[in-house]
N, C-alpha and C positions, 0 to 999 in steps of 0.2 A: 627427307625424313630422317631423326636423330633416332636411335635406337639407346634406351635408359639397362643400369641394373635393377633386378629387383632387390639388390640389398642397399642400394644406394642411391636413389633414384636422381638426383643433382649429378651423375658421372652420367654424361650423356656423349655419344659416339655417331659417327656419322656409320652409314651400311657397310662400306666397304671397311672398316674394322672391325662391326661387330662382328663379319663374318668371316675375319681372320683370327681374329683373335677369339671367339666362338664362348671364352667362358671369361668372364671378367675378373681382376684379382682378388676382389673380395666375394670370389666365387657366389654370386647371383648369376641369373639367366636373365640375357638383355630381351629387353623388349621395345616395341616401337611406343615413341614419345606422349603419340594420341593415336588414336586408332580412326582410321577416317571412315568415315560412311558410303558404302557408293550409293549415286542419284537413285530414287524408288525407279523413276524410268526404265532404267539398265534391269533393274531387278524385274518389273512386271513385265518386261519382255525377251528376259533371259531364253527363252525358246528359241528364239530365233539365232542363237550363237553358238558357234561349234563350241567346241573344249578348247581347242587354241587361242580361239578370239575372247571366250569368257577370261583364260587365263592372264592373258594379257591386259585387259580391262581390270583384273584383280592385283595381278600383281605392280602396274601404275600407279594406280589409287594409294598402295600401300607403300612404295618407293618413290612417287614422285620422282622428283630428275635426280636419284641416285646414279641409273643407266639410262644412257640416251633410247628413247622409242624404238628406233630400228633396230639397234644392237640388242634392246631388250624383247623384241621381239622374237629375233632370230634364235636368241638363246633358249624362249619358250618352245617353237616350232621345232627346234633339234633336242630338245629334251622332252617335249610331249609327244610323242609320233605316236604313239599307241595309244588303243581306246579304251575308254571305262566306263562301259555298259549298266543300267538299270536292267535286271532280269525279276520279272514277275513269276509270283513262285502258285500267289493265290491271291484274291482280292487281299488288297491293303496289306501285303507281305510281299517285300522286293527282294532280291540280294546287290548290290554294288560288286561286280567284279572289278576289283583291282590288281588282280595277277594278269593283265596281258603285257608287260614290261619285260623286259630282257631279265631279271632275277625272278620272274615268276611272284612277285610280293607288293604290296602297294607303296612300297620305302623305295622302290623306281622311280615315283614322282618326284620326290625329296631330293634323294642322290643324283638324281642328273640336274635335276636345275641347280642345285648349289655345285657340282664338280664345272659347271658350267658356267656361273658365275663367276670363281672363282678364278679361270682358266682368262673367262673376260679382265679380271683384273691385275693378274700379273703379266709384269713385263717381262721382255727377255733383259736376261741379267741380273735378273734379284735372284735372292738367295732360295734354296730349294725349299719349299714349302713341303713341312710333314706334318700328314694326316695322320691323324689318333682318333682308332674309333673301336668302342665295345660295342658285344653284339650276341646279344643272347638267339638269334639263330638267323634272320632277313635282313638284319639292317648291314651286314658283312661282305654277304653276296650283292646286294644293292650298292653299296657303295664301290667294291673291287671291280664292277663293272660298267658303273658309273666315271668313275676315275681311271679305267683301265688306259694305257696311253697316251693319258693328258700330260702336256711338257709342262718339265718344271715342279714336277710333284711327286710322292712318292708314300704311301699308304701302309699303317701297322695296322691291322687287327689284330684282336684281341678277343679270344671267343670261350666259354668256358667246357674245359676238356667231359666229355662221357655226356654234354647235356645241349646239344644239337645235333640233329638228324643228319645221317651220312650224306643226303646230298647237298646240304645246307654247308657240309663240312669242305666240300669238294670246290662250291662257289667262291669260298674262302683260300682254300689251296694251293689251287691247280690252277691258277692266272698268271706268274710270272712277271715278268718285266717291272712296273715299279709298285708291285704288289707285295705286301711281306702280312702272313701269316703266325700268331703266337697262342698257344693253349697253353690257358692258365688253370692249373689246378686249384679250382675254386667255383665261386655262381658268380651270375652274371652283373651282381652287384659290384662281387671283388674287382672285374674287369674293367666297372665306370670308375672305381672309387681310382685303379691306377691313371687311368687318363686325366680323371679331373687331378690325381695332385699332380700329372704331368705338367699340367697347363700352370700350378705357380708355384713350380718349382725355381728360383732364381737361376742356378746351375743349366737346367736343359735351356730355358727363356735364353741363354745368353749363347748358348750353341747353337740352337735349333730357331726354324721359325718353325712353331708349330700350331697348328689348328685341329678342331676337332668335328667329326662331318657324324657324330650322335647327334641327335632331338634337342639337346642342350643346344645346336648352332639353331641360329632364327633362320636362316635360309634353306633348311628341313621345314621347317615350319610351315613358312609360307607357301610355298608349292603345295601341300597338302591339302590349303582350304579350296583350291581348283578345283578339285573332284567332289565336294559339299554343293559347290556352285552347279558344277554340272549336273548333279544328282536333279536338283530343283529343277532343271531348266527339260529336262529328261521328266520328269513329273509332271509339269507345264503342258506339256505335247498330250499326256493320255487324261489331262485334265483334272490334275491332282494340285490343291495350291497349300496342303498341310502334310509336314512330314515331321515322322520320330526317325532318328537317328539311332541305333545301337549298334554301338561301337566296342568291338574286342582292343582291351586296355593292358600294357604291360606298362611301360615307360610316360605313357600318359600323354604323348606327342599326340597324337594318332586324335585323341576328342577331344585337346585344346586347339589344334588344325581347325574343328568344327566349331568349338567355341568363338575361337577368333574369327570365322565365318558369320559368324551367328553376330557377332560384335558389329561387326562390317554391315551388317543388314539381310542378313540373310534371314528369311523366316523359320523358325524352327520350333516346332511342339515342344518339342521331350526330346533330352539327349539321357542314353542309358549307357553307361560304362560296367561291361563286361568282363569279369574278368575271374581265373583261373583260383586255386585256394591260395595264391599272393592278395590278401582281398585288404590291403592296406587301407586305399581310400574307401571301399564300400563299408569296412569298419565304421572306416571315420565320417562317412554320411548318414549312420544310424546314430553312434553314438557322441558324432561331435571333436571325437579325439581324435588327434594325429599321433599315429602309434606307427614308425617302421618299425618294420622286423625284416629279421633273414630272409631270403628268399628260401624259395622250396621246388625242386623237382619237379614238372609234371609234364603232362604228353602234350599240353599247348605250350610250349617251350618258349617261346619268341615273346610270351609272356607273363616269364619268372621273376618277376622284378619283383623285390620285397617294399623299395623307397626309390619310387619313381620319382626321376627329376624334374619331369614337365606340370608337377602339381604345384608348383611355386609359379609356376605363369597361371595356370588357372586361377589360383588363389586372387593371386594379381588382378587378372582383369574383374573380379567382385567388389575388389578393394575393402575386404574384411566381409559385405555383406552375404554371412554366412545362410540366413534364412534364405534369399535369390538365391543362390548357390545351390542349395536342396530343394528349391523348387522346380527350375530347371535342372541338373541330374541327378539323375537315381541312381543310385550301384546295387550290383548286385554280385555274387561268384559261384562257381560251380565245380564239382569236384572231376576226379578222372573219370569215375563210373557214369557220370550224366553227363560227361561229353560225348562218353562212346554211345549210349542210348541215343544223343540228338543226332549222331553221324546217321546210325542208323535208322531215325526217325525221319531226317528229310529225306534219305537213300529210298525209303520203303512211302513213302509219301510224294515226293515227286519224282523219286528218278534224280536225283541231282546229290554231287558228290559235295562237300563240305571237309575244308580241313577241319583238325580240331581248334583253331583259335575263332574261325568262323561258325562253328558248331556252339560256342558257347553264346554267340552273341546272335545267334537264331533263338534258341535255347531261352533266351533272354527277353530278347522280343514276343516271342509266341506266350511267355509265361508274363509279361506285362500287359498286354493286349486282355489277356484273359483274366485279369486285375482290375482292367479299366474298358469293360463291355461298352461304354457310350462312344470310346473313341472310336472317329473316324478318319481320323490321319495316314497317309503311306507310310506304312513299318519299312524301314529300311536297314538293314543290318549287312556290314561293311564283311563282306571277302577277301581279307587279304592275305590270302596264300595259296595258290597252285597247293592241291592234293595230295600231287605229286612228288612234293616235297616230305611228304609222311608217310611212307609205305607200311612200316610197323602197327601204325597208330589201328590200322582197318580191319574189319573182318577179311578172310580170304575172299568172298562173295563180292565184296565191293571192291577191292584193294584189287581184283584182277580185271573189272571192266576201267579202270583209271587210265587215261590213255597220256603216254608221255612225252613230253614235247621233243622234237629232233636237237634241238641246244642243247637237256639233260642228257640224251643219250649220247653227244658227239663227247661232253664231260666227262661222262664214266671211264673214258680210256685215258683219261690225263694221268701221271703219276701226282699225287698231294707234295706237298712241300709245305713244313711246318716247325717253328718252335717252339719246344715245351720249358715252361715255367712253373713257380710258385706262384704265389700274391704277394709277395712283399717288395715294396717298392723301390729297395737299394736292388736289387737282381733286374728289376725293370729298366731301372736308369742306368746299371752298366750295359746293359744290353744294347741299348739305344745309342748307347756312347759307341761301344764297340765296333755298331754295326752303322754307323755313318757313312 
């Protein structure tokens, strides 16, 4: 399988560069050639397959003989080891837990199968490979802990200062070894905008081999649509063969995962992209315009993206047809005050804690359901982040029954290790130079 830019689509790359080279120089996000269908078969009896086996089955299909079967096997089996449970909350309302990963966040999926890829593909002897990756609060810890130890590689983040949660800050910090940590006074826009001109800058290109492990690489990607597949196959079992998706959106990876899922054959109602007052795209699905803007502050942090990069692959797989496009997702956004109302609405309705990025895409579901009284679809709205991650965000009432996992609390005694910056890109690139 060849993997295309979207700004070029004739530059076509075999996997194992897209996923080094991660952004292409005429800065488009690559994509795969064709998108292959799996057998209806595989799909009507998706039940019967763990999360490993489905993922494997998925991710063949889409790489074909990129990596040999066994080896691509292995690499799923050591990056999927934890589970992501369907929890039913009430008839035809589920949550997808995607925090049981080692960073407590669903970007575990992503980050290990690409550090793991990637580890598949270098030799001993090539040049050191350097990770560049923003990270407005999950995708930093995900990946430092994905990457932590792997030979031959060595990791900047970039995360923006006063606007991720202390222990979001800690995951980024306190790792050591080929892990390096930088706060950029700025939003988390400023932080992708230095990596992507890292990537074609000619000067770093001819020092550095660098790549980048953001949503912008396609091997984030694909791991992601796993847990779509699995969700179904998990529906399958209590006899559910129609599902909505609503998906908490910053960067936009997260429900073009489910798109490109849904491309592949996966059945899918209604995908709803939720998202924070960054409401870039659900602008742009009322009124048609593509309008970024700044990003903006707010308590679901991980997603403040003003001009998400993953909406150029969505756009993509439409290939212009905007009306499909708004038939299948809705947007919508929600402000700080009616996130905290939704914590405390499923808190005092089922008993069950909700960060705020998955409070908005409850919030979301519950308030589309009751829009559209005929459907009878599994709501499904994606969980991805431990609670625990946001202790400010909660009433006292709830913030003290939050139970915290023994990793966060071994964390808290690390000392951080951190460097502060601007946004401008000559201070980034002597930085990188210096620190070789």
């Amino acid at each position: 399988m060849n993997f295309y830019s979207t700004n070029s689509p004739l530059t076509q790359v075999p996997f194992k560069e897209a996923v080094f080279n991660s952004l292409p120089q005429d800065r488009g996000l690559y994509m795969p050639v064709s998108i292959p269908q799996l057998d209806a078969e595989f799909i009507e009896n998706i039940d019967q397959y763990s999360l490993p086996e489905i993922a494997f089955k998925v991710a063949q299909t889409l790489l074909t003989d990129a990596i040999p079967e066994e080896e691509l096997k292995a690499i799923i089996d050591d990056a999927i080891n934890f589970s992501a449970p369907v929890v039913k909350l009430e008839e035809d309302v589920y949550v997808l837990e995607l925090f049981h990963g080692p960073s407590l966040a669903f970007k575990d999926f992503g980050a290990r199968f690409m550090s793991r890829v990637m580890s598949y593909f270098l030799k001993d002897g090539e040049q050191l490979l350097d990770v560049l990756v923003a990270t407005s609060g999950d995708t930093g810890g995900a990946v430092a802990l994905g990457f932590l130890g792997v030979p031959n590689t060595r990791v900047t983040i970039l995360y923006p200062k006063g606007k991720v949660s202390p222990i979001q800050e800690q995951q980024l910090t306190t790792n050591g070894k080929n892990i390096r940590a930088i706060e950029i006074d700025g939003t988390f826009d400023d932080c992708q905008a230095l990596v992507k001109q890292a990537f074609t800058d000619a000067e770093l290109n001819k020092k550095f081999r660098l790549t980048s492990a953001n949503s912008i690489n396609i091997a984030r990607l694909i791991p992601q649509t796993f847990y779509y597949f699995n969700t179904y196959a998990q529906l399958l079992r209590e006899g559910k063969n129609e599902v909505t998706f609503c998906v908490p959106s910053g960067n936009f990876g997260n429900i073009g995962a489910g798109l490109l899922a849904w491309k592949m054959g996966l059945p899918v109602k209604q995908f709803i992209a939720a998202t924070n007052a960054n409401d870039t795209v659900p602008a742009f699905l009322t009124t048609g315009v593509y309008q970024a803007k700044p990003s903006v502050q707010t308590l679901s942090n991980a997603m403040d993206v003003g001009n998400p990069s993953n909406w150029v692959r969505i756009a993509e797989m439409f290939k212009g047809d905007t009306a499909e496009l708004k038939k299948l997702i809705e947007g919508v956004s929600y402000t700080d005050q009616q996130t905290v109302e939704a914590i405390n609405q499923v808190y005092n309705q089922y008993n069950y804690i909700v960060c705020p990025h998955t409070a908005i895409a409850w919030k979301a579901l519950v308030d589309w359901k009751s829009r559209n009284p005929e459907d009878k679809s599994a709501g499904v709205f994606l969980g991805t982040a431990h609670p625990c991650k946001f202790p400010d965000v909660f009433p006292a009432d709830i913030e003290s029954t939050i139970i915290v996992p023994e990793s966060v609390k071994a964390m808290q005694d690390k000392l951080p290790v951190t460097n502060a910056m601007n946004s401008d890109f000559e201070g980034f690139k002597w930085w990188l130079t210096e620190n070789a």
